[in-house]
KEPA-102976 format. One line per 4 residues: number of its first residue (from 1); their letters; for each residue z, y, x of C-alpha. Coordinates in steps of 0.25 Angstrom, whole numbers, plus 5000, padded with zeros to 4 digits. Example, Ala and Ser with C-alpha at 12.3 -4.5 7.8 and 13.67 -1.06 7.14 Angstrom:
1) as) 5031 4982 5049  5029 4996 5055
# end
This chain:
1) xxxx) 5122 5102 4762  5114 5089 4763  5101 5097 4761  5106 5104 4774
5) xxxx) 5109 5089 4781  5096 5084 4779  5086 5093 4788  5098 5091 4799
9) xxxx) 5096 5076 4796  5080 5077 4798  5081 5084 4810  5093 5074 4818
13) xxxx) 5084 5063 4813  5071 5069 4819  5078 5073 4833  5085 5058 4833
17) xxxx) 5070 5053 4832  5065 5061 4845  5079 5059 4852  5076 5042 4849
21) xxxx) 5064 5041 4848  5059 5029 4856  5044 5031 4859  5041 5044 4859
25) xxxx) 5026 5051 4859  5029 5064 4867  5035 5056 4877  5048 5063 4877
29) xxxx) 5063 5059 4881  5067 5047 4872  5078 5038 4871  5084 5026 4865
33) xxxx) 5096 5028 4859  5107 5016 4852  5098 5018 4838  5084 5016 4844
37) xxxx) 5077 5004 4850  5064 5002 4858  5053 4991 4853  5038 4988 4852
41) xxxx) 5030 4999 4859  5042 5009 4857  5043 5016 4872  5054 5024 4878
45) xxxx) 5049 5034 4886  5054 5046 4896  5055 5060 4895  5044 5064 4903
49) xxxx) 5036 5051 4899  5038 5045 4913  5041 5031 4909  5040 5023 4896
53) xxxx) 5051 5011 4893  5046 5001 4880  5041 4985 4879  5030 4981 4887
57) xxxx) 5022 4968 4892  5019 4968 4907  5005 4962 4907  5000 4949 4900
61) xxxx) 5013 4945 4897  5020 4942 4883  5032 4947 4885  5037 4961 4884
65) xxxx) 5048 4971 4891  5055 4982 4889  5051 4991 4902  5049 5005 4908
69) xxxx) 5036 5011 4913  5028 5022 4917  5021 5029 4904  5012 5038 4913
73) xxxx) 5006 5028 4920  4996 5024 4914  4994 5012 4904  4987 5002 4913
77) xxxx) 4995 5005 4924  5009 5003 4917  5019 5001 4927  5033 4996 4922
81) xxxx) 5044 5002 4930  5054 4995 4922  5057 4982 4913  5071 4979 4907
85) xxxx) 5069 4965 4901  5062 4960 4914  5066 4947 4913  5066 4944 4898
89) xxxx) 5054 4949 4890  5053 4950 4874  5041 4943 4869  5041 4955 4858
93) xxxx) 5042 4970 4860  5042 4974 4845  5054 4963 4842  5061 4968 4854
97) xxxx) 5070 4981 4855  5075 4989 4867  5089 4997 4862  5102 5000 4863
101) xxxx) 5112 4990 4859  5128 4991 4864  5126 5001 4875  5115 4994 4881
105) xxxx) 5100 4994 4882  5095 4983 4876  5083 4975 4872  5083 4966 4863
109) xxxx) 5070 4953 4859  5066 4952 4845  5077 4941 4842  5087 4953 4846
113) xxxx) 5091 4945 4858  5094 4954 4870  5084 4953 4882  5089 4965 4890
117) xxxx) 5100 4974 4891  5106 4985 4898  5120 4977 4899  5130 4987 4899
121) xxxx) 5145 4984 4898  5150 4998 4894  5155 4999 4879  5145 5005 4869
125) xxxx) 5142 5020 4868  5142 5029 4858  5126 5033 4862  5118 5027 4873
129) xxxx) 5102 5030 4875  5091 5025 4883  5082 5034 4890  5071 5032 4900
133) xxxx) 5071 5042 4911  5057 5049 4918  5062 5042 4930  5059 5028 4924
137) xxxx) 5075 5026 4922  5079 5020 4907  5093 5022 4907  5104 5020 4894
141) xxxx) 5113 5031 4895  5125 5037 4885  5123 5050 4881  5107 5058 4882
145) xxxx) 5106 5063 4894  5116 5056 4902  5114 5056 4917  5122 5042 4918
149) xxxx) 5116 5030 4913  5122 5019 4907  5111 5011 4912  5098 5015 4919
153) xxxx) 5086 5005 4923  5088 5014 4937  5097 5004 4939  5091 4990 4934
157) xxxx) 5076 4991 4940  5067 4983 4938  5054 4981 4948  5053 4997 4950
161) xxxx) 5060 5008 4957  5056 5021 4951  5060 5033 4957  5075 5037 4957
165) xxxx) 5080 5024 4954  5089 5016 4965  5090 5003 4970  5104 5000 4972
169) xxxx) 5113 4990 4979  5128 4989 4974  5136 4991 4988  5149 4983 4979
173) xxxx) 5142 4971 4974  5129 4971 4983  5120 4971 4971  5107 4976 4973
177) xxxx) 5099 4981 4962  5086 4975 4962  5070 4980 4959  5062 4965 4957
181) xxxx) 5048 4964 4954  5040 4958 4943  5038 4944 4943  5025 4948 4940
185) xxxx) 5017 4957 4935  5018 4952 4920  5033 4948 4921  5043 4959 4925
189) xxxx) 5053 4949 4926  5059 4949 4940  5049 4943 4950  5054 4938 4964
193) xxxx) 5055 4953 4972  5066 4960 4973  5071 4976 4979  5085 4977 4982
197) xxxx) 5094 4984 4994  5100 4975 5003  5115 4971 4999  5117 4968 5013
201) xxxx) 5119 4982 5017  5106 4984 5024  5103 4997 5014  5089 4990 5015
205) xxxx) 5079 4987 5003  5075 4971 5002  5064 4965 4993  5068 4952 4991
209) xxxx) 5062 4938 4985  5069 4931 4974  5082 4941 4978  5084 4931 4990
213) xxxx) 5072 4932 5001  5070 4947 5006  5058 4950 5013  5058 4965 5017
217) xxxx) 5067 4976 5020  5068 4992 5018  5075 4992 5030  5087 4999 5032
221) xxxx) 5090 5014 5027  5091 5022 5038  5094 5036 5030  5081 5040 5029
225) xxxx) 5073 5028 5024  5072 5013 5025  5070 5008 5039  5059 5000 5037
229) xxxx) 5050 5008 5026  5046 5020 5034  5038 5024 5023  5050 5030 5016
233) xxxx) 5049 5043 5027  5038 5049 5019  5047 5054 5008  5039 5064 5004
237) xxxx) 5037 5054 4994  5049 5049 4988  5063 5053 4992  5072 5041 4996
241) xxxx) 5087 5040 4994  5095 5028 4999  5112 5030 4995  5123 5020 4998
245) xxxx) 5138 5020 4996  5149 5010 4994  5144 5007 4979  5129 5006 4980
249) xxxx) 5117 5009 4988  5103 5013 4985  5089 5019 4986  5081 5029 4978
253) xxxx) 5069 5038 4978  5062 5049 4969  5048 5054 4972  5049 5068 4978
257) xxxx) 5037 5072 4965  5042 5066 4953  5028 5067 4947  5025 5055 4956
261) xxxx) 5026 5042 4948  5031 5030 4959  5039 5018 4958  5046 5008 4967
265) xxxx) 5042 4992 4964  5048 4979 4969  5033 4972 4966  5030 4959 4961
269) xxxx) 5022 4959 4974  5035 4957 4981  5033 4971 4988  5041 4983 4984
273) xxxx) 5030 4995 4980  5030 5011 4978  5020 5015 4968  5015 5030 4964
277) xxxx) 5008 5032 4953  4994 5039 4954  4990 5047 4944  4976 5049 4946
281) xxxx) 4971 5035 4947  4981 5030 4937  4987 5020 4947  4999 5014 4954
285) xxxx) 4999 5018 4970  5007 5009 4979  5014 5018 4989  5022 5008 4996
289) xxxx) 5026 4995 4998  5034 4984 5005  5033 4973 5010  5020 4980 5014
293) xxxx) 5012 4965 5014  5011 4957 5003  5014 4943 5011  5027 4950 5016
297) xxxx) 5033 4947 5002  5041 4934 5003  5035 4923 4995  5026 4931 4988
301) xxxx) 5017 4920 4986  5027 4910 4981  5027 4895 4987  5014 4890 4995
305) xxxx) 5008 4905 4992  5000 4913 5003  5000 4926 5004  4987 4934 5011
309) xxxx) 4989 4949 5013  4973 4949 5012  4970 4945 4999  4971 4945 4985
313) xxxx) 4982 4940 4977  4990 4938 4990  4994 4925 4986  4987 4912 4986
317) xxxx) 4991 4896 4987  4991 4887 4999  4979 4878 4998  4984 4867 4990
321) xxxx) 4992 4877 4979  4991 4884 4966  4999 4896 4962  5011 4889 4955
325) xxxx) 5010 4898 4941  4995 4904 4942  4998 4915 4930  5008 4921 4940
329) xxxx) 4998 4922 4950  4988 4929 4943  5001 4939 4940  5003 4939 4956
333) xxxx) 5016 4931 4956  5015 4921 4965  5029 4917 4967  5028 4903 4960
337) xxxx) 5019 4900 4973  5010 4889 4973  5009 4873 4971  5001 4863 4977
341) xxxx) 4990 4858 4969  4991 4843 4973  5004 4838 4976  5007 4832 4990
345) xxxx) 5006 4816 4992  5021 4816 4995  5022 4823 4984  5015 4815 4975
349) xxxx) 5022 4802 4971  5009 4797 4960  4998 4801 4974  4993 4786 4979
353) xxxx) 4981 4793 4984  4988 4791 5000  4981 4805 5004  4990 4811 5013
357) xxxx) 4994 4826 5011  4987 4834 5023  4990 4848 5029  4981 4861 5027
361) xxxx) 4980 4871 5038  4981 4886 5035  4979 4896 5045  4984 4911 5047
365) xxxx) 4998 4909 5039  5009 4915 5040  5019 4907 5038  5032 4907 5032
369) xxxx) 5045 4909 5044  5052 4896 5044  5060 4887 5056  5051 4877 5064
373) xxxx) 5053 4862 5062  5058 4859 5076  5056 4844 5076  5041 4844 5075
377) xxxx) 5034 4847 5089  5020 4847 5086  5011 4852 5076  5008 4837 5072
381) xxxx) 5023 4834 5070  5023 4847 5062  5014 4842 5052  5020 4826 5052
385) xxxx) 5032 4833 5049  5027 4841 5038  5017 4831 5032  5031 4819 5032
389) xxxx) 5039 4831 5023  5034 4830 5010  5040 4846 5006  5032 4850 5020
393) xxxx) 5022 4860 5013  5017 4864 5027  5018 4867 5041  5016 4874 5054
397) xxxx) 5016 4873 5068  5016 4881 5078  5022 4888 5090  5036 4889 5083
401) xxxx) 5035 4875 5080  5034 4867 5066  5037 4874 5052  5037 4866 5041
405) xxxx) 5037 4872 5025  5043 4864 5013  5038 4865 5000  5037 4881 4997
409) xxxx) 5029 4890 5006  5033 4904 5006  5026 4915 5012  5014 4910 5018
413) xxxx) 5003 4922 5022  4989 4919 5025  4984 4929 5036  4972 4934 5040
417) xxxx) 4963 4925 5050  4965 4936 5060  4979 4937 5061  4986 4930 5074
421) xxxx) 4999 4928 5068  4994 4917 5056  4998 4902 5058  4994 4888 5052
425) xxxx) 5001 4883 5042  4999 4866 5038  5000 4866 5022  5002 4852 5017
429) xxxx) 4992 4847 5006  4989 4835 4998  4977 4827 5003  4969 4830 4991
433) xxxx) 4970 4845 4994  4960 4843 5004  4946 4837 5004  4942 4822 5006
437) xxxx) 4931 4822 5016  4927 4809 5013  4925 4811 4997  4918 4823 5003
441) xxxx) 4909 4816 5013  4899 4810 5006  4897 4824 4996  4896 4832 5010
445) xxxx) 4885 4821 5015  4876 4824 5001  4877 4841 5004  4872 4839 5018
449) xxxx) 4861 4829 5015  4857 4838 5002  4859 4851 5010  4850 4847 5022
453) xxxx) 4836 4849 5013  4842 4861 5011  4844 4868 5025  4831 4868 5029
457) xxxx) 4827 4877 5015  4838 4887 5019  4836 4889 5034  4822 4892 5032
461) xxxx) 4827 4904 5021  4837 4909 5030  4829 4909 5039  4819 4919 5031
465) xxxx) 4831 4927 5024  4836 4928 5040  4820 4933 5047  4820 4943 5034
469) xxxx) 4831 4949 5037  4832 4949 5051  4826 4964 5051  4834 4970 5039
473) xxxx) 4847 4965 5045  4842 4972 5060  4840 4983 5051  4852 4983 5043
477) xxxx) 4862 4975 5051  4868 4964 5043  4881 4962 5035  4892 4955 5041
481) xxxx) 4904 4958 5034  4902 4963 5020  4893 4976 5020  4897 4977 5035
485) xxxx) 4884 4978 5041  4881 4971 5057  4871 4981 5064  4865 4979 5079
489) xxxx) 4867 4988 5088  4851 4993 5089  4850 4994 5074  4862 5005 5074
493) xxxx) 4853 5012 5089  4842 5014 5078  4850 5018 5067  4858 5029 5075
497) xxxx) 4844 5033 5082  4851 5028 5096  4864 5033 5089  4858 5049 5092
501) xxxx) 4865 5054 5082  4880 5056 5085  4890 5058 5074  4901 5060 5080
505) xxxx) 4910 5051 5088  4925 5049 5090  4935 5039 5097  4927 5027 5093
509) xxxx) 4914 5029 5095  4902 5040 5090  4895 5039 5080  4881 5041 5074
513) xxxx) 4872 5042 5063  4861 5033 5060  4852 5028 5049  4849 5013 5045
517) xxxx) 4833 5007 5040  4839 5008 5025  4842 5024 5028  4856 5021 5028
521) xxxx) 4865 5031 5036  4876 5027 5044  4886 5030 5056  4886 5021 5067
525) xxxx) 4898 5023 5075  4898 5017 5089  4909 5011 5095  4917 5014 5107
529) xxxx) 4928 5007 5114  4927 4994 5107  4940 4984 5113  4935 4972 5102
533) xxxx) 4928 4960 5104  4916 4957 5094  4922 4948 5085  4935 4957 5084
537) xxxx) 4925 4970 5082  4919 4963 5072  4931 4959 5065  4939 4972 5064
541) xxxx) 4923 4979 5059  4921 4968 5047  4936 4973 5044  4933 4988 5045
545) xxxx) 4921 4986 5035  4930 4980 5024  4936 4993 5025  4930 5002 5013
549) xxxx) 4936 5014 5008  4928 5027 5003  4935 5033 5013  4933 5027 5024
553) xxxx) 4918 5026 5033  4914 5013 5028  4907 5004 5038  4894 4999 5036
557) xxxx) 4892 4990 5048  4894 4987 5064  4887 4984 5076  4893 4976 5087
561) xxxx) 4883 4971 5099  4892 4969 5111  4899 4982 5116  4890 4989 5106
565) xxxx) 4901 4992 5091  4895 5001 5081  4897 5004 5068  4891 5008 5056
569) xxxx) 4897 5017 5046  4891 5026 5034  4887 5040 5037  4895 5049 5032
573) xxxx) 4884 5063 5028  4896 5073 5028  4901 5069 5042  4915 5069 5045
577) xxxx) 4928 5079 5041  4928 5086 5052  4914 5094 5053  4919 5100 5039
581) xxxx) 4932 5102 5040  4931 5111 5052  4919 5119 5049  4908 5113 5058
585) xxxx) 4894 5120 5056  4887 5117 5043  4899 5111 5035  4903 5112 5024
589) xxxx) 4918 5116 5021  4925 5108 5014  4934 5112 5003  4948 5110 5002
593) xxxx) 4944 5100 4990  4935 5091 5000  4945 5091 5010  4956 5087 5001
597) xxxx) 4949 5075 4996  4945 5071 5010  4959 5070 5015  4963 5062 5002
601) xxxx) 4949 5052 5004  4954 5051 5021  4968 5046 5016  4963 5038 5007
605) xxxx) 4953 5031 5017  4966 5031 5027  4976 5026 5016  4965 5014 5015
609) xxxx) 4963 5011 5030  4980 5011 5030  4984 5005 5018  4973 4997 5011
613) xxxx) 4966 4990 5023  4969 4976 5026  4975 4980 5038  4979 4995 5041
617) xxxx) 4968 5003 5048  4972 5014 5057  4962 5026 5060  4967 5031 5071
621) xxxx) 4958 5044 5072  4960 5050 5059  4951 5064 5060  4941 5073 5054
625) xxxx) 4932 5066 5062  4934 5053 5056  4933 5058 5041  4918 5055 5036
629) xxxx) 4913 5063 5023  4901 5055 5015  4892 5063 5008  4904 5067 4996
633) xxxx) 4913 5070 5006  4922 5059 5003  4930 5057 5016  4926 5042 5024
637) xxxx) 4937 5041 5037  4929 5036 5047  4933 5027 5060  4945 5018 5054
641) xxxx) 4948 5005 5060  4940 5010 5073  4951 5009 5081  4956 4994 5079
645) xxxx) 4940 4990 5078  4941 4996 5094  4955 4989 5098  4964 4997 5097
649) xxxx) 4978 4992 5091  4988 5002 5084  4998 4992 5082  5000 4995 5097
653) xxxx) 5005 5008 5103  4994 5016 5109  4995 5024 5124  4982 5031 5120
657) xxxx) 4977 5039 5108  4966 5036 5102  4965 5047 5091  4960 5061 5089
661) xxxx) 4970 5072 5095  4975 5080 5084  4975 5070 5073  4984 5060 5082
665) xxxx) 4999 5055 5078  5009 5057 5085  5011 5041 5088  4997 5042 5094
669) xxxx) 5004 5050 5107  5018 5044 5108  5011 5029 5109  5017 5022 5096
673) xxxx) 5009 5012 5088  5000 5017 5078  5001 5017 5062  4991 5022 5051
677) xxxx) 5002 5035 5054  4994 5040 5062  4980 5040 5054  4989 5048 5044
681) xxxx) 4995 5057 5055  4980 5060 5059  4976 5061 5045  4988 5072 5043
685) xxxx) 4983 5080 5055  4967 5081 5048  4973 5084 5034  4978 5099 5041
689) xxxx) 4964 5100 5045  4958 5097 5031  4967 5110 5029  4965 5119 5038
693) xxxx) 4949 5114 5041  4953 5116 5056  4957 5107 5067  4974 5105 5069
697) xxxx) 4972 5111 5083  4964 5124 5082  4965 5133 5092  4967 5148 5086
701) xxxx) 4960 5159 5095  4971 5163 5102  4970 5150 5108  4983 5144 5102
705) xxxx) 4983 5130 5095  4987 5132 5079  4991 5118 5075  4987 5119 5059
709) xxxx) 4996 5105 5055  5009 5114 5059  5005 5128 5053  5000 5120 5038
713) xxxx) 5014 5111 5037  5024 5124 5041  5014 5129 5032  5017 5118 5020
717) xxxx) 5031 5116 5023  5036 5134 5023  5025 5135 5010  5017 5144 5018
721) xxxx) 5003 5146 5013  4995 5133 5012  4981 5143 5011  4984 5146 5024
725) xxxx) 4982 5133 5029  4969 5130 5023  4955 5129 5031  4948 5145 5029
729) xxxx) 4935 5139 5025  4942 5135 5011  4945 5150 5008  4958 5144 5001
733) xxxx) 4953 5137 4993  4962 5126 4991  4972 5120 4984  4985 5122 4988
737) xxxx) 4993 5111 4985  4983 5101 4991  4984 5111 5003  4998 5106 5003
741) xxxx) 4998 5092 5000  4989 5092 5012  4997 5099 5023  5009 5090 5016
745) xxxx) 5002 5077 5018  4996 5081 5033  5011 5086 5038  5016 5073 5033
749) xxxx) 5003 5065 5038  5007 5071 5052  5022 5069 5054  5026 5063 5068
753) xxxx) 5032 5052 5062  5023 5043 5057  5034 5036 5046  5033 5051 5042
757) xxxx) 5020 5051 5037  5014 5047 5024  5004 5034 5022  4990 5037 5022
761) xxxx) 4991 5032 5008  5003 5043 5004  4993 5053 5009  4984 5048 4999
765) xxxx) 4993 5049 4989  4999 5063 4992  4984 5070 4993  4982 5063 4979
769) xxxx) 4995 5071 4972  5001 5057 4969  5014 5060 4980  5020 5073 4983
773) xxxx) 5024 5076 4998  5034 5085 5003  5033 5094 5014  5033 5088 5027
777) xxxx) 5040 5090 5040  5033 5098 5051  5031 5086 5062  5038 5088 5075
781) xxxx) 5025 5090 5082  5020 5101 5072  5033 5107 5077  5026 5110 5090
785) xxxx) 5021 5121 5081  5024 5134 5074  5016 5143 5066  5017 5157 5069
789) xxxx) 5007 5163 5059  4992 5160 5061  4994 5152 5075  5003 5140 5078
793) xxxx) 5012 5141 5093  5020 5129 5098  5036 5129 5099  5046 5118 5104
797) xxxx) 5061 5116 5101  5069 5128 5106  5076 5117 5115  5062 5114 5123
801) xxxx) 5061 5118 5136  5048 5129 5138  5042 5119 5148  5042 5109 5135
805) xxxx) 5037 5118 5126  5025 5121 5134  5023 5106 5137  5022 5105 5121
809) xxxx) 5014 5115 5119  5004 5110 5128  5004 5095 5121  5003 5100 5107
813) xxxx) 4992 5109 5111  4984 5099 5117  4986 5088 5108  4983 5097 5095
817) xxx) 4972 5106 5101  4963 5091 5102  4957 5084 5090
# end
């Protein structure tokens, strides 16, 4: 008999092994039971080896954490999700154990001291387990495959939202359940940022500072999505839920293809951010965030900090200051602010010196919103005010009248010399802070006199380096900004052969081919309409030649002499989309290959001029035309930021269209203000035509108008057959599923609505596998529109009356037969 027991013995043994076993090779299910605990470089992991639980050590820092994180991202790019000890490390991972003790989840430091627990109430169970989900959720639950949790992270988060998870507000207590960011990016423990839903009853979403200063809103839910992220109606991304009932409200979301790795992060940059993994280039992609500019957060550089949108770290100190803790800043936390360098004389009791403290005036500020000081009339009484107060840290004056500011300075900006809206603000300093013109005189005197011998030597150089390359520079032009080259106007007539050799030409000006001394090839565009002075023009070019992307026309120089407005681009050998993509003499076909990468190369060039410039360019004539192949046929879009360099400003609405017909959102005709929507509507309507290698509007020869947009999305929406959609010259050879994702992306590019439509940068994302997309709604104007076989008829509502119906036939016809 005990022979028998024995094998029986092994085998439980074995199977208790793999049912416990905490770091398991294969990656399978595990799970910590009341006999087991988790120390060292032990891991628990998920079933499908999603995400990876275990001790680690955020950056440089000593300390360690028990935390949760994604195991198929890569090493260098781990990302935590998760961290239970947030707020009280253990300085050793191998004398510290994570296990179940009483019912609870708990993690003791090498003392046995308990650091962290789940803190449940509820009396002791006969079998409790930890197991971390594939969805990122650690939950402790009673029995194996239990569906309800004793405890679950789900419900205590950290910094991150992973899909699935829900950010709650108790409608009894009005306790709202928090996402906080780092404090920085080696410390986990909770910085100054927080998530939460209003407990007033708004069902709005807040970030606030230090739980007490909020500085942006969701808006309210109005059904569908928040009122004031409109980004939320392209859910063919993620699939939003808001639920609220007497006990509690909240908010959750999955990703429609759960291959799609993505989180939801209250940063420690005081914005709130929606990553997606990309697989390909091993990398985090920020797919959203609020407040979309840094210098919106409140206080993000801490006291007498100020924040520039345009450079790199954001934050700096007032003149005068030093970062408060220096190692923070190198981790970019600035919220300890800054400190003055030299006291103040009222400040310093020990100063005999009798320097008074003087004021510094800085320019372009915005400054922080404060009530005037009534009782000062004057600028000069402004500053007597201020300089009598010893806590006055600065002032300003202006229409409104005096503001004064005491000891911490919150929220300055420092704008760009450009921007109207920029004031002067007078920061007080100590005398020393600024330089003694008398100590400096006699130093000053010595340069002059020993720099006076000198001039002569130099002119007389100058003036040879200047004779000798007079001619080169006549030849050549000369650099003005950067590479940015400064033709004449006579230089471009020879290169272009008195501009006899036309290119083409479009709403801007036309354009020809010419060749510089050094055998350089170029395209010099000439400009029409131009509503700029010179200094503006030449303003808005410098900014236009900063702008480098390998999809975009990069520009090589200008010329400007009086009305004359040129400019200089590279020529591009392969010409533009059009003369290939449909079928000119002598070109050559493209393959379904070629075209596919040159839709993905346009998006990117547009994602760039949208998302990554300083300022958001708009296109305005996104076409064939303006698509330029280099010699690999690596698509350059051509002719951005034409139409501000000619005056014309989209932030106003428009009574006159100034695109191409056939590629023209619909905002364009009803006379609202133009977004970077209507590049991607125009980009939507030229994405069917890298299908069907034909123009939208095509007249069949029975004279009737077959509108290819509406046949190819019924075509995608009824799963009819995609080959029937493709261009004849690719004989079918195609593959299929891009086929798709392309007539997806286009009938979603091209929706009416333009809050319907994806980003530029979704587009991106979507062509490159990285998001799926769902199939898209036929567009109310596409409804215009039936297919009835091989040709396309028009229809109306069975309401209309035939006198309609004829009026809107005529309108669709025009508008769609033009390009």
């Amino acid at each position: 008999m005990d022979n028998m027991k024995k094998p029986w013995l092994w085998i439980s043994v074995v199977i208790l092994c793999f049912a416990f076993d905490v770091h398991s090779a294969s990656g399978a299910f595990t799970a910590i039971s009341a006999e087991q605990s988790l120390s060292g470089d032990q891991t628990l992991i998920s079933r499908k080896g999603v995400f990876e639980l275990g001790f680690f050590k955020p950056g440089n820092s000593s300390n360690y954490y028990i935390g949760i994180w994604y195991k198929k991202v890569s090493q260098s790019q781990r990302t935590h999700v998760w961290v239970a000890n947030r707020n009280k490390p253990v300085s050793d991972k191998y004398s510290a154990k994570l296990a179940i003790s009483d019912g609870n989840l708990v993690l003791f430091d090498g003392s046995q001291k308990i650091v962290w627990s789940t803190n449940l109430t509820s009396p002791s169970l006969s079998f409790v387990e930890v197991v971390l989900l594939d969805s990122g959720n650690l939950v402790l639950r009673e029995r194996p495959n239990a569906t309800e949790y004793l405890w679950q992270s789900f419900d205590n988060p950290t910094d991150t939202w992973l899909p699935g998870g829900k950010m709650r507000l108790n409608n009894k207590t009005k306790q709202p359940q928090y996402l906080t960011s780092w404090k920085n990016s080696e410390d986990p423990a909770e910085g100054l940022f927080s998530l939460e839903l209003d407990p007033k009853g708004s069902t709005a979403y807040v970030i606030l500072w230090n739980k007490s200063q909020q500085y942006w809103s969701s808006g309210a839910w109005n059904g569908q999505i928040f009122s004031l992220v409109p980004e939320m109606r392209l859910n063919y991304i993620y699939n939003f839920t808001f639920v609220t009932n007497e006990n509690e409200s909240y908010f959750t979301y999955t990703v429609y293809n759960n291959t799609i790795i993505s989180r939801f992060v209250m940063d420690v940059s005081g914005q709130i951010k929606q990553f997606t993994w990309l697989e390909l280039s091993q990398q985090w992609n920020l797919f959203w965030s609020m407040p979309r500019q840094q210098c919106e957060v409140h206080a993000i550089c801490g006291s007498s900090g100020i924040c520039n949108e345009n450079s790199m770290p954001f934050c700096t100190c007032l003149p005068g200051f030093e970062p408060k803790f220096h190692s923070n800043w190198n981790l970019n936390d600035y919220s300890g602010g800054c400190v003055r360098k030299t006291k103040l004389q009222c400040e310093d009791s020990n100063s005999s010196n009798g320097k008074k403290d003087k004021f510094q005036a800085m320019p372009n500020m915005k400054l922080p919103k404060i009530s005037p000081f009534n009782e000062a009339g004057s600028a000069e009484e402004c500053q007597s005010t201020c300089f009598r107060n010893c806590s006055c840290a600065a002032y300003a004056y202006d229409s409104n009248g005096c503001c004064i500011w005491h000891d911490d300075l919150l929220n300055l900006q420092q704008l760009s010399q450009d921007d109207s809206n920029g004031e002067t603000l007078y920061l007080k300093l100590a005398a020393s802070e600024f330089p003694d013109s008398k100590s400096n005189k006699g130093l000053i005197i010595g340069i002059l006199a020993g720099s006076v011998g000198g001039i002569g030597v130099l002119l007389a150089i100058l003036l040879l380096v200047m004779l000798r390359r007079r001619k080169r520079i006549v030849r050549r032009g000369k650099a003005v900004e950067g590479s940015l080259m400064a033709y004449g106007y006579r230089d471009l007539q020879n290169a272009t052969r008195n501009f006899s050799e036309k290119l083409g030409g479009g709403g801007f000006g036309s354009v020809f081919r010419g060749t510089l001394p050094d055998s350089k090839v170029i395209a010099v565009k000439k400009l029409e309409g131009i509503g700029q002075g010179e200094k503006q023009f030449r303003t808005e070019v410098s900014t236009l030649g900063r702008v480098q992307h390998v999809n975009l026309v990069p520009l090589r120089g200008f010329c400007s002499e009086g009305v004359r407005k040129l400019l200089v681009y590279d020529y591009m050998p392969n010409s533009s989309l059009d003369s290939h993509l449909f079928q000119e003499k002598n070109s050559k076909i493209l393959g379904w290959k070629m075209r596919y990468q040159i839709a993905l190369g346009t998006a990117r060039g547009l994602t760039y001029l949208h998302e990554k410039c300083r300022d958001c360019i708009i296109h305005c004539d996104i076409k064939p035309e303006n698509i330029l192949l280099d010699a690999d046929f690596c698509p350059k879009v051509a002719d951005f930021g034409l139409a501000k360099l000619v005056g014309r400003d989209f932030s106003r609405v428009l009574t006159t269209m100034r695109g191409t017909r056939g590629y023209l959102a619909p905002e364009w005709i009803s006379g609202v203000a133009i977004t970077a929507k209507a590049d991607v509507y125009s980009y939507g309507m030229m994405l069917f035509e890298f299908v069907s290698g034909r123009r939208n509007s095509k007249p069949s020869e029975d004279g009737k108008v077959k509108f290819f947009p509406t046949w190819a999305t019924n075509v995608v929406i009824h799963g009819g057959n995609m080959h029937s959609l493709l261009d004849p010259r690719l004989e079918g050879n195609a593959d299929l599923e891009e086929v798709t994702r392309i007539v997806k992306v286009a009938a979603w590019c091209v929706q009416d609505d333009e809050t319907h439509r994806p980003s530029m940068g979704q587009v991106v994302q979507i062509l490159e596998g990285m998001l799926d997309v769902n199939l898209p709604p036929v567009p109310r104007s596409f409804k215009l529109f039936v297919e009835d076989e091989a040709n396309i008829v028009f229809f109306t509502d069975s309401n209309s009356s035939s006198n309609q119906s004829s009026q809107v036939r005529s309108n669709v016809s025009t508008a769609s037969s033009q390009t």
